[in-house]
C-alpha positions as CSV (number, residue, x, y, z in Angstrom):
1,X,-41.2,-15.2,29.5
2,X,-41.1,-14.1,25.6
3,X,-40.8,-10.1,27.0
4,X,-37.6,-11.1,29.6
5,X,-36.0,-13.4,26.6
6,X,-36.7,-10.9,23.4
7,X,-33.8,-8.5,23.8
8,X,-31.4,-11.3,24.3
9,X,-33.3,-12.4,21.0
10,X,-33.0,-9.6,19.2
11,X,-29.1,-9.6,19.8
12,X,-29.0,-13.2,18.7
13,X,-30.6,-12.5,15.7
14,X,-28.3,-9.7,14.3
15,X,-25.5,-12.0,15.6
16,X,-26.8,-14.6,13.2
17,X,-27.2,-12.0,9.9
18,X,-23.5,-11.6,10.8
19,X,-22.9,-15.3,10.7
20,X,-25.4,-15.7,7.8
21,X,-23.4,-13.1,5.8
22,X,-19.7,-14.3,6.2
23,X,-20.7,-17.8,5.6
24,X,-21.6,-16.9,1.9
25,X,-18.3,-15.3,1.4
26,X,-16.6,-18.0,2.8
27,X,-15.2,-19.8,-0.3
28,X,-14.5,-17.4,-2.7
29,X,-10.9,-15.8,-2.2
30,X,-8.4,-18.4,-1.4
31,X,-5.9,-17.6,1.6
32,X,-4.4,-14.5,1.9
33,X,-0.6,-14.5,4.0
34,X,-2.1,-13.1,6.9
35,X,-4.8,-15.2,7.2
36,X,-2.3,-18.0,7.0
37,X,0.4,-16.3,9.0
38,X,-0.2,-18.0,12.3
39,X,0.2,-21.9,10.9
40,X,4.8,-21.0,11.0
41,X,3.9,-21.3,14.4
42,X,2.2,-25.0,14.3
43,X,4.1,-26.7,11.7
44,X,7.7,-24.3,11.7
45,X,8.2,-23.1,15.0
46,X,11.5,-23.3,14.7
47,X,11.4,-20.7,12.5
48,X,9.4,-18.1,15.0
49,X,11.0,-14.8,16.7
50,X,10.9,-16.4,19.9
51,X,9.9,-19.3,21.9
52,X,10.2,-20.2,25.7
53,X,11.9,-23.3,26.8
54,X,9.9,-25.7,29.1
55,X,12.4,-28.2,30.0
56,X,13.0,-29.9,26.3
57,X,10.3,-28.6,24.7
58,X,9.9,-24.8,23.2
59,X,6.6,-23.3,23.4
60,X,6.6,-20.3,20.6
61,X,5.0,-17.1,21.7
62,X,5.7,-14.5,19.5
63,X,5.2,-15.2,15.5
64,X,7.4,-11.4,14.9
65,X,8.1,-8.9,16.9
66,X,5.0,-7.4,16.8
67,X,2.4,-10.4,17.0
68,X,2.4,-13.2,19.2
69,X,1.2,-16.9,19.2
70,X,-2.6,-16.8,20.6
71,X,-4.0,-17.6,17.2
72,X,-2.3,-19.9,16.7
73,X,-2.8,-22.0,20.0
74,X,-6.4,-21.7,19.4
75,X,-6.4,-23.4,15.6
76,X,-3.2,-25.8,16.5
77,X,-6.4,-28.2,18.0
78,X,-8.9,-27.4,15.2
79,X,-6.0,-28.4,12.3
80,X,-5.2,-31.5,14.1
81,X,-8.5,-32.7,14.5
82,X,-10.3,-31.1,11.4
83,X,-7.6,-30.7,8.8
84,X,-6.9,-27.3,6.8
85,X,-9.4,-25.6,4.3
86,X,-10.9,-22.6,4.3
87,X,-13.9,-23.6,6.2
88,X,-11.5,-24.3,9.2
89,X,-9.2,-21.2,8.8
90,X,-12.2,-18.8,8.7
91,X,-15.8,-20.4,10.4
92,X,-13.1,-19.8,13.8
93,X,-12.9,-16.2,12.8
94,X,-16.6,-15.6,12.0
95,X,-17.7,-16.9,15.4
96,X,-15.4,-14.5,16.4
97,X,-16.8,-11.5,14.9
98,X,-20.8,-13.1,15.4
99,X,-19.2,-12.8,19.3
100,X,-18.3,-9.1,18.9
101,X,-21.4,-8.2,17.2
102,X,-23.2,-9.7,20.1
103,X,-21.3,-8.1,22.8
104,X,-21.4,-4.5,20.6
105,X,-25.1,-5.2,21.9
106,X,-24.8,-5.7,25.0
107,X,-23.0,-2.9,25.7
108,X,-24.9,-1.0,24.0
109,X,-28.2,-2.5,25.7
110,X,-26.8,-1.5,28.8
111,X,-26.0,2.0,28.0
112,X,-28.9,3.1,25.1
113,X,-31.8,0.4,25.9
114,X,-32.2,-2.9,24.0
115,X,-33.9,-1.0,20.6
116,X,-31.1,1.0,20.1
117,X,-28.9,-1.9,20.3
118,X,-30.7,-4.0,17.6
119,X,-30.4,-1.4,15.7
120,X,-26.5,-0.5,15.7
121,X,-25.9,-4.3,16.1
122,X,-27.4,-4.6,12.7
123,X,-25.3,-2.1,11.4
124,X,-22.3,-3.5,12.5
125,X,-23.1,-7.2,11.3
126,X,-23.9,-5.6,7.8
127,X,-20.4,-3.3,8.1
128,X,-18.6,-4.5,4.6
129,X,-15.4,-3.3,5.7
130,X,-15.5,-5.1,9.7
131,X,-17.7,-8.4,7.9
132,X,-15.1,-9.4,5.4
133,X,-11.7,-8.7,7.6
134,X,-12.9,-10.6,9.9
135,X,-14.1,-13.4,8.0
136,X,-10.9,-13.0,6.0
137,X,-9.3,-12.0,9.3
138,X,-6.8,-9.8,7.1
139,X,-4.7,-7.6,9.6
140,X,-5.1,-10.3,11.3
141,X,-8.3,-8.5,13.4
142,X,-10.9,-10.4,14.3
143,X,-9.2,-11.5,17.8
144,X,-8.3,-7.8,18.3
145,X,-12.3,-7.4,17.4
146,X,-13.4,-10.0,19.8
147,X,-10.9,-8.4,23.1
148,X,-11.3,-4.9,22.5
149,X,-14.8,-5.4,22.8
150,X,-14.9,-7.6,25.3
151,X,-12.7,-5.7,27.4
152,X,-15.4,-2.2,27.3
153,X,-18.2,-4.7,27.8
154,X,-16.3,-6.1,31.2
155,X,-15.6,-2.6,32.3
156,X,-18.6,-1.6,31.8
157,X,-20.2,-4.1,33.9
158,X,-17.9,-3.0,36.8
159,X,-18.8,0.4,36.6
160,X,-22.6,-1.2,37.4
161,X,-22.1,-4.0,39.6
162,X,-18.2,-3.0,41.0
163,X,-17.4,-6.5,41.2
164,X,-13.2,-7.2,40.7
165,X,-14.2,-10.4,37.8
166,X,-15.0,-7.7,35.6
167,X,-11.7,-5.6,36.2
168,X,-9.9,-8.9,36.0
169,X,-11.7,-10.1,33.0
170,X,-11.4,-6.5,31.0
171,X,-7.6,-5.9,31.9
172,X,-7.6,-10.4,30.7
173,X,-8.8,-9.2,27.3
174,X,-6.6,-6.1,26.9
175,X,-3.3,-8.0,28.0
176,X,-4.2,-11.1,25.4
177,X,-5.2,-8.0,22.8
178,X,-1.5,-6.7,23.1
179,X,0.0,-10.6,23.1
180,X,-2.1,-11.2,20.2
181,X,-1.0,-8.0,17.8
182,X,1.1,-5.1,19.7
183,X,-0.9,-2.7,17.3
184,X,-3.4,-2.4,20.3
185,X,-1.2,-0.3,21.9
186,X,-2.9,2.5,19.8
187,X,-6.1,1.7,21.5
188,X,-4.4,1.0,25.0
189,X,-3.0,4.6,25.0
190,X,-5.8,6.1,23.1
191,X,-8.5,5.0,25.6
192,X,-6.2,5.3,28.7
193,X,-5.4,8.9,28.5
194,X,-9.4,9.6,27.6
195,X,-10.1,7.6,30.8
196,X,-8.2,10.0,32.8
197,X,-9.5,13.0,31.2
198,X,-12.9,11.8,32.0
199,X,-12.6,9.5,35.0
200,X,-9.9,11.0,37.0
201,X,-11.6,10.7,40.5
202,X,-12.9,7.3,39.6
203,X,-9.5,5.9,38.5
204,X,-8.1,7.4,41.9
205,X,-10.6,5.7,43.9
206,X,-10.0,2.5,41.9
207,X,-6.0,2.4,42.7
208,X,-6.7,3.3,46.2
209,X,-8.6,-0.1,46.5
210,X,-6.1,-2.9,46.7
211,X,-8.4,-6.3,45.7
212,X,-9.5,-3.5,42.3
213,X,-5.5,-2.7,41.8
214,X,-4.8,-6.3,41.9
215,X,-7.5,-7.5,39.7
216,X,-6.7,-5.1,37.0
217,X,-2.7,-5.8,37.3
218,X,-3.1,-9.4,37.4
219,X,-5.7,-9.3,34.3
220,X,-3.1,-7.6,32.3
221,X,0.1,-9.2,33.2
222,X,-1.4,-12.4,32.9
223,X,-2.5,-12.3,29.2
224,X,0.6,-10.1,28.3
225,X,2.7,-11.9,30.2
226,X,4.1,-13.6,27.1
227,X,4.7,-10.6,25.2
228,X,5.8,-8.8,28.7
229,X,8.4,-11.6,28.8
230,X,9.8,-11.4,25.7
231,X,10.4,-7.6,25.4
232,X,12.4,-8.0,29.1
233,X,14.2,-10.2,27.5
234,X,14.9,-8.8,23.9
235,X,15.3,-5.0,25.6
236,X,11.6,-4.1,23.8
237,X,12.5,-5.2,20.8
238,X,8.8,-4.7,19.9
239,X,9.0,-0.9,20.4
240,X,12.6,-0.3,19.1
241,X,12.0,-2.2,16.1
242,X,8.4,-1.2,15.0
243,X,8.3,2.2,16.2
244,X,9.1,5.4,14.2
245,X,7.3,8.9,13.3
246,X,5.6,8.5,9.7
247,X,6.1,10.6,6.6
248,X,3.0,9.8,5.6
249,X,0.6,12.2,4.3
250,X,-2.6,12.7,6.8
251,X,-4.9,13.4,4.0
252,X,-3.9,10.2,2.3
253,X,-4.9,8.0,6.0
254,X,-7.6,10.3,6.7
255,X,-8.9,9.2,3.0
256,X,-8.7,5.0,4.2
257,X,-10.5,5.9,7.1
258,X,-13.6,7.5,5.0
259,X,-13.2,4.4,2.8
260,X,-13.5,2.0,5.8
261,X,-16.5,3.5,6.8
262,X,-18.5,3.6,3.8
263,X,-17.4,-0.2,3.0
264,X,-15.0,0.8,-0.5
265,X,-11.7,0.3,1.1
266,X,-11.3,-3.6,-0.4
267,X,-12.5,-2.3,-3.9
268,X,-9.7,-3.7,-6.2
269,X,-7.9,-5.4,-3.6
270,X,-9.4,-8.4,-2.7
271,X,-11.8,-8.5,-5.5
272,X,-11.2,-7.7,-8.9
273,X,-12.6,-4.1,-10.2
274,X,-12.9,-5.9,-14.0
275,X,-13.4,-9.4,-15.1
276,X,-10.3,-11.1,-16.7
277,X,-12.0,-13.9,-18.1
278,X,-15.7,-15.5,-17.9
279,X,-16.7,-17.4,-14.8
280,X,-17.1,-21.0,-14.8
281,X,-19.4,-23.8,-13.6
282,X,-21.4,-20.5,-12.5
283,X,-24.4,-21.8,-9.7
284,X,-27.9,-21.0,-10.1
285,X,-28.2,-18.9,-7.2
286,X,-24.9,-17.1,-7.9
287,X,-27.1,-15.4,-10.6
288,X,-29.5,-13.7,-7.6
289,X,-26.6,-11.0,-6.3
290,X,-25.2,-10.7,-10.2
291,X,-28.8,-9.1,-11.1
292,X,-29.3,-7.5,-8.1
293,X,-25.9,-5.8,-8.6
294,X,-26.6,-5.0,-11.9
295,X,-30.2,-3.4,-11.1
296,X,-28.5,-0.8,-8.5
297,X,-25.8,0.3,-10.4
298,X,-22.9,-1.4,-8.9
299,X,-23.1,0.6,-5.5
300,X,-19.9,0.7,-3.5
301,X,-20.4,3.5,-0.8
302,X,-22.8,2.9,1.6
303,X,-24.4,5.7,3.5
304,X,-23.3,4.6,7.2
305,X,-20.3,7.3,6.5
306,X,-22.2,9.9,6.8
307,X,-24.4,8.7,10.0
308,X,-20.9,7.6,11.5
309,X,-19.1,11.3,11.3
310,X,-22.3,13.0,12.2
311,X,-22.7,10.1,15.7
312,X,-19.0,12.0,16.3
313,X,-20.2,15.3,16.2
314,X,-23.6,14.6,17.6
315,X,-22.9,12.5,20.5
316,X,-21.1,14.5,23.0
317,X,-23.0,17.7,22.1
318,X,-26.7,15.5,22.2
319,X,-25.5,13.6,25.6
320,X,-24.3,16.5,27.6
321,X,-27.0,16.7,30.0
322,X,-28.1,12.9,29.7
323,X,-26.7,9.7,31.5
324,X,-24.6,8.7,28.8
325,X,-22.3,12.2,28.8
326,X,-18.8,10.9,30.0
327,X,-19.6,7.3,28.1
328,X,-19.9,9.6,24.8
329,X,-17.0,11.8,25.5
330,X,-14.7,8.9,26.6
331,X,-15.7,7.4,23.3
332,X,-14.8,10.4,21.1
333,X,-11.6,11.0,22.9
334,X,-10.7,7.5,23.0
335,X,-11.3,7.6,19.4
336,X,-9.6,10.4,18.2
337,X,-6.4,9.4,20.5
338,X,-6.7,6.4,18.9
339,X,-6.2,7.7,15.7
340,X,-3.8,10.2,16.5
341,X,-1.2,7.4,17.1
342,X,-2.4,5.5,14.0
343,X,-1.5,8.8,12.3
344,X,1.6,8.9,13.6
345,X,2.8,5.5,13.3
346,X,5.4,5.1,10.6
347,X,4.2,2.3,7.5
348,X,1.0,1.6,9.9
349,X,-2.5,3.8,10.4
350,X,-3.0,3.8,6.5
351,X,-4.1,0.9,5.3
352,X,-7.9,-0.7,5.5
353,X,-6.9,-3.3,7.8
354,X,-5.2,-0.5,10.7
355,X,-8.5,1.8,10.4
356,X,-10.8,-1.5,11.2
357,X,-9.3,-1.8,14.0
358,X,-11.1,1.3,15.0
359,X,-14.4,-0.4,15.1
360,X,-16.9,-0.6,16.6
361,X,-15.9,2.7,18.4
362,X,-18.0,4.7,16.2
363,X,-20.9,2.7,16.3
364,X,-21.0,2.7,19.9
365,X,-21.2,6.5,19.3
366,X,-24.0,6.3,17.1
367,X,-25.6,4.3,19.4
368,X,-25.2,6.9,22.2
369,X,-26.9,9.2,19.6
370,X,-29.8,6.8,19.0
371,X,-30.7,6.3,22.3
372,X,-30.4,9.9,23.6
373,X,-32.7,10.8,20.7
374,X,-35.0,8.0,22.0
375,X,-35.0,9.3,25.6
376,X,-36.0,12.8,24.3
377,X,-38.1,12.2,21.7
378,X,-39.2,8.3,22.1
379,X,-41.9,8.4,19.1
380,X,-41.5,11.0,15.9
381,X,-37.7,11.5,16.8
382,X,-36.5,7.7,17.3
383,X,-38.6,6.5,14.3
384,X,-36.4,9.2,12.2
385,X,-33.1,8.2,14.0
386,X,-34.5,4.4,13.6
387,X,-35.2,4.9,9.8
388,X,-31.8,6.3,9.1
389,X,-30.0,3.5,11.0
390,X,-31.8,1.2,9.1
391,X,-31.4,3.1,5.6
392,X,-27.6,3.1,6.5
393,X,-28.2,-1.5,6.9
394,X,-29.8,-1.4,3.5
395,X,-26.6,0.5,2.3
396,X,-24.5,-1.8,4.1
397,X,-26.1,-4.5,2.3
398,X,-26.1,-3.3,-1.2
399,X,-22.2,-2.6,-1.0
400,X,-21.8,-6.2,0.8
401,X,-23.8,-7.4,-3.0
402,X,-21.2,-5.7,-5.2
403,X,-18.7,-7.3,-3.4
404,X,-20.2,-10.6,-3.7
405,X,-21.0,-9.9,-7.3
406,X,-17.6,-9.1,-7.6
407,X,-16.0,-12.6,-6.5
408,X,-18.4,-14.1,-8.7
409,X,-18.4,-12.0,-11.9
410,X,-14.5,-10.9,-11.4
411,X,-12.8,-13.2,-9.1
412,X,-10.6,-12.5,-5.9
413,X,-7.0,-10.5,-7.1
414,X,-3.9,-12.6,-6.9
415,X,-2.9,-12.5,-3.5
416,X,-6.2,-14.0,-2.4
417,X,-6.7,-16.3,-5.7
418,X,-8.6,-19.3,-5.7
419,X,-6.2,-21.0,-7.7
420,X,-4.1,-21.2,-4.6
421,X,-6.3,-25.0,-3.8
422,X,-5.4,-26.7,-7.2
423,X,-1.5,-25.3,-6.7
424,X,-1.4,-27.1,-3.9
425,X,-3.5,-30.3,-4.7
426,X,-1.0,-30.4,-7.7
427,X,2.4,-29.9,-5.7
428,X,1.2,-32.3,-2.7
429,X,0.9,-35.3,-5.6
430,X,4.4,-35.0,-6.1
431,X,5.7,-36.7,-3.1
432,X,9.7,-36.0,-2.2
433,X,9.7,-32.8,-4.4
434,X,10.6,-29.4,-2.6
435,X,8.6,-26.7,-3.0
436,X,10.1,-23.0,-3.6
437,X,7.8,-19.9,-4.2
438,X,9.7,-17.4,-6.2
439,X,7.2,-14.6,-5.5
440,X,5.1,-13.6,-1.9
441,X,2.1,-14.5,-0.8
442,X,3.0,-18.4,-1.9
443,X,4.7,-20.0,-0.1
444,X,3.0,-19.6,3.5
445,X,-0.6,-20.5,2.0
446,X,1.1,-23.9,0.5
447,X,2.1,-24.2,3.9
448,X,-1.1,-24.2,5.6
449,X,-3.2,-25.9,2.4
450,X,-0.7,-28.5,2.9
451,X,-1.3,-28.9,6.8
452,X,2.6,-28.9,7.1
453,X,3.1,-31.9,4.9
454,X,4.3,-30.4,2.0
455,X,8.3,-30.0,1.7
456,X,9.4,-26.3,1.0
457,X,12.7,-24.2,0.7
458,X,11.1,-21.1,3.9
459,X,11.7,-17.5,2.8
460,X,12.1,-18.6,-0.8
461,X,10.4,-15.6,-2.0
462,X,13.0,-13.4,-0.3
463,X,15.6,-14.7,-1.7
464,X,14.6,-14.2,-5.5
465,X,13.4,-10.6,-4.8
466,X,16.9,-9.7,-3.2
467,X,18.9,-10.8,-6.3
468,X,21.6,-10.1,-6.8
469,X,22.6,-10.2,-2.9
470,X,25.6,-12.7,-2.7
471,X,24.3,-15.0,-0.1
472,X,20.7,-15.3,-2.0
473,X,23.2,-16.1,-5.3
474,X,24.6,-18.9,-3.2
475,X,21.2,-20.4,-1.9
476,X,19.4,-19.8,-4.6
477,X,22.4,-22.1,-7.3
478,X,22.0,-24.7,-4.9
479,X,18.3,-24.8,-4.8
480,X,18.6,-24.8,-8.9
481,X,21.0,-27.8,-8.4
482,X,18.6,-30.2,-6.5
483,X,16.7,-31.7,-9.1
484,X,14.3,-32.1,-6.1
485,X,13.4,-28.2,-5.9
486,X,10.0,-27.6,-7.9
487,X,9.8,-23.5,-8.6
488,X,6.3,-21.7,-8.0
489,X,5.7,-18.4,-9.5
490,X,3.1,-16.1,-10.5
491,X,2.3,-15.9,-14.5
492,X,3.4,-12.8,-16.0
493,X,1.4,-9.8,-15.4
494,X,0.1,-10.9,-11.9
495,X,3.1,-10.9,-9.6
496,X,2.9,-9.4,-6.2
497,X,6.5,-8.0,-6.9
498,X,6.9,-7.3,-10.6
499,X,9.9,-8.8,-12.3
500,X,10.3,-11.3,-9.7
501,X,9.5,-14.3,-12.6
502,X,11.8,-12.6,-15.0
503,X,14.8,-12.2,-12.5
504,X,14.7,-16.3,-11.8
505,X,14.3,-17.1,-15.6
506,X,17.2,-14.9,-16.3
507,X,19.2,-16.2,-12.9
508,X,18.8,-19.9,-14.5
509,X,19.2,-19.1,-17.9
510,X,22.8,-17.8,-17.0
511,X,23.4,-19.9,-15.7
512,X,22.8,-23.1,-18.2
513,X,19.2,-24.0,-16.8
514,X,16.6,-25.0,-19.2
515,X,13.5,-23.8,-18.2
516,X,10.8,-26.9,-18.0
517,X,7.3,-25.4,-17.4
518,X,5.9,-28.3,-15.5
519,X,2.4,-26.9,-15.1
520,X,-0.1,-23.8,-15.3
521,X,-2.6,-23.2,-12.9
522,X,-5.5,-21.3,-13.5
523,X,-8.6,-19.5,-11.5
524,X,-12.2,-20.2,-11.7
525,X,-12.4,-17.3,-14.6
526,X,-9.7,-19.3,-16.4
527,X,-7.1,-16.9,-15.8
528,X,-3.7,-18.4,-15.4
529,X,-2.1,-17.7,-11.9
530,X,0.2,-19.8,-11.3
531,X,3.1,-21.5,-13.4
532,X,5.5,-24.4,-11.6
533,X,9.0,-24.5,-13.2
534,X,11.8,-27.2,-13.1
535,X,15.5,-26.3,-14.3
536,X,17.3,-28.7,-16.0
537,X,20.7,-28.9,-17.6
């Protein structure tokens, strides 16, 4: 009974260091905007690109033009019932992610043997870069995580059993992945023109049978239907609007994507690099990771960069006369199609939370490599490949540490402060006040702190940044004129957009405003973040 029930175990188990991992990260940054994105959908949706009409009530289904409404139908129950914190905007994301991680191993159980699965699982759980944008679910990614992978697990199980649930279910995951965030149209076209290269007869065979056709068709249409609905509709808006050729140097995305995979890429952007003042009420435990991270030198690189690049090389070349040749080089191509488009995609592809999206392709690779080198060489030769893999976990873990170390010693940077919870405790005791954020990455986090129950002016921020635009003149005097408007901005030195305090100072100072500086609000280094500003004459 133990034998049948330990690989299942051992998949569990680096689901759980996954789960074990994000929960300790879980209340250090306060919300980002796209972790909060989703709640203009729950508590505005008037304010949405689109929603359908069912009789007299509008269902919203696309957030922009280029995501839709999933996430948000699936936290609309768990706000209602279990109010907003961070606990309930991110413990929903890390189950997500724990789910990945597991289904990384099954697939790879399938295809490499349940060893070689522990193994990559564990590197995957311990990835830096795919742990905290998924518990942070910055992108957003962890539902794009959760269906990418769930999709090659389903169509993998076809190609064993050929039952049509699995086409059904894998074509489910990729429509709702294209609903969810039309960005997975890179890995739509990336892996559908390496299926043909490498699958051509199969493919053939599969639209010749009509109940296959039809379970793939009616996967697809079915959880794209929304976002198939509303580019009929809108002429595909979502291509005409998002999609251009980019100007972007290669080197410099090429460059993120070597950062993702060695774990650095969040360095300085969601942590601090240098403390700006001394941390408070500091736990006892907190003091474990601070001397650990001070022992190894601050380590930010892991090595699973280097075991990654080589798994590209490696696989195809080590799996050409194995089982496991066309699963490696629909994997590479998929891959590098993948990121062709993500290269080529105009103001997209170059950023930390595009090339994540990328995962776990290339440890499904390495796993391909692992396990060939364990049907070839089962002792001396998988021991090496074993030691590496779990070298590459240690890494992992170190440069998970320094992070940690980081929100402790440092703090999170602005646009994911923790002084975003006081702000809001502070605004929400002021009952029939407005609320106008001067500045991004405000105003939507109020929003969802607030559970939609705090009053605010929506794209304040906008408005200032745009000055001296006639109609944000217009708005923005009459905002200044309710002596019901309370103004948010960042302190001096940490705006997202810089200037933006100065601009309203000078807009009300012009104008014959006093400026009344209600309140500053200050981080757990007590570093002051946030100041909240009332203009009287």
């Amino acid at each position: 009974m133990f034998q049948r029930s330990l690989p299942y175990l051992a998949g569990l188990l680096a689901c759980g260091l996954f789960l074990a991992l994000g929960l300790i990260f879980i209340p250090y940054p306060g919300a980002q905007y796209d972790e909060t994105l989703f709640v203009m959908s729950i508590h505005s949706p008037q304010y949405v690109e689109y929603a359908m009409k069912f009789g007299a009530v509008k269902v919203p289904i696309m957030l922009m033009t280029y995501i839709g409404t999933l996430k948000a139908a699936i936290y609309a129950p768990i706000l209602h019932f279990f109010g907003a914190g961070n606990a309930t905007l991110r413990i929903p994301v890390l189950l997500m992610g724990g789910a990945s991680v597991f289904l990384l191993y099954l697939i790879l159980k399938r295809l490499s043997g349940w060893k070689t699965a522990f193994l990559l699982a564990l590197l995957l759980a311990t990835d830096a870069l795919f742990l905290l944008t998924d518990v942070f679910d910055w992108g957003p990614v962890a539902l794009q995580h959760i269906l990418f992978t769930g999709a090659i697990y389903s169509f993998l199980r076809f190609s064993d059993d050929r039952r049509g649930r699995w086409l059904f279910l894998g074509s489910l995951c990729a429509g709702l992945a294209l609903w969810d965030k039309a960005l997975f149209i890179w890995l739509l076209g990336g892996f559908s023109v390496a299926l043909l290269a490498v699958f051509p007869r199969q493919l053939l065979a599969l639209a010749k049978n009509r109940r296959h056709l039809a379970a793939v068709i009616l996967g697809f249409v079915l959880g794209a239907a929304p976002f198939l609905y509303y580019n009929k509709i809108h002429k595909l808006r979502t291509i005409t609007a998002n999609t251009e050729m980019d100007e972007q140097h290669p080197l410099d995305k090429l460059a993120m994507l070597d950062r993702t995979l060695d774990g650095s890429g969040l360095m300085g952007y969601i942590v601090r690099e240098d403390p700006e003042g001394p941390v408070q009420n500091l736990k006892m435990w907190e003091k474990i990771p601070l001397f650990f991270n001070g022992k190894l030198g601050n380590p930010r690189n892991s090595f699973q960069h280097i075991l990654l690049v080589l798994a590209l090389i490696l696989a195809p070349i080590l799996c050409w006369n194995g089982p496991n040749r066309k699963a490696a080089l629909l994997f590479v191509l998929g891959g590098l199609f993948t990121y062709i488009l993500m290269l080529l995609t105009k103001s997209a592809g170059g950023s930390a939370h595009h090339t994540v999206l990328l995962l776990p392709i290339p440890q499904i690779l390495a796993g391909l490599m692992v396990g060939e080198i364990y049907r070839r060489w089962p002792r001396r030769g998988f021991r090496i490949a074993a030691a590496l893999v779990l070298l590459c976990v240690v890494s992992n873990l170190t440069v998970l540490n320094t992070y940690l170390a980081h929100f402790i010693a440092c703090g999170p940077t602005v646009i994911w402060s923790d002084a975003i919870r006081p702000l809001v405790t502070e605004i929400g005791s002021r009952p029939g006040k407005l609320f106008f954020g001067a500045d991004w990455g405000i105003t939507q986090q109020v929003e969802f702190y607030g559970n939609g129950k705090i009053g605010f002016h929506r794209t304040s921020d906008a408005i200032v940044i745009d000055l001296p635009a006639p109609l944000n003149v217009q708005h923005l005097e009459r905002y200044m004129a309710d002596p019901s408007t309370v103004f948010v901005t960042h302190t001096e030195g940490h705006e997202a957009f810089v200037g933006v305090r100065k601009k309203l100072l000078d807009f009300a100072a012009e104008r014959g405003y006093r400026d009344e500086l209600y309140k500053v609000i200050s981080d757990r280094h007590g570093v002051p973040i946030f100041e909240i500003h009332e203009f009287r004459k």
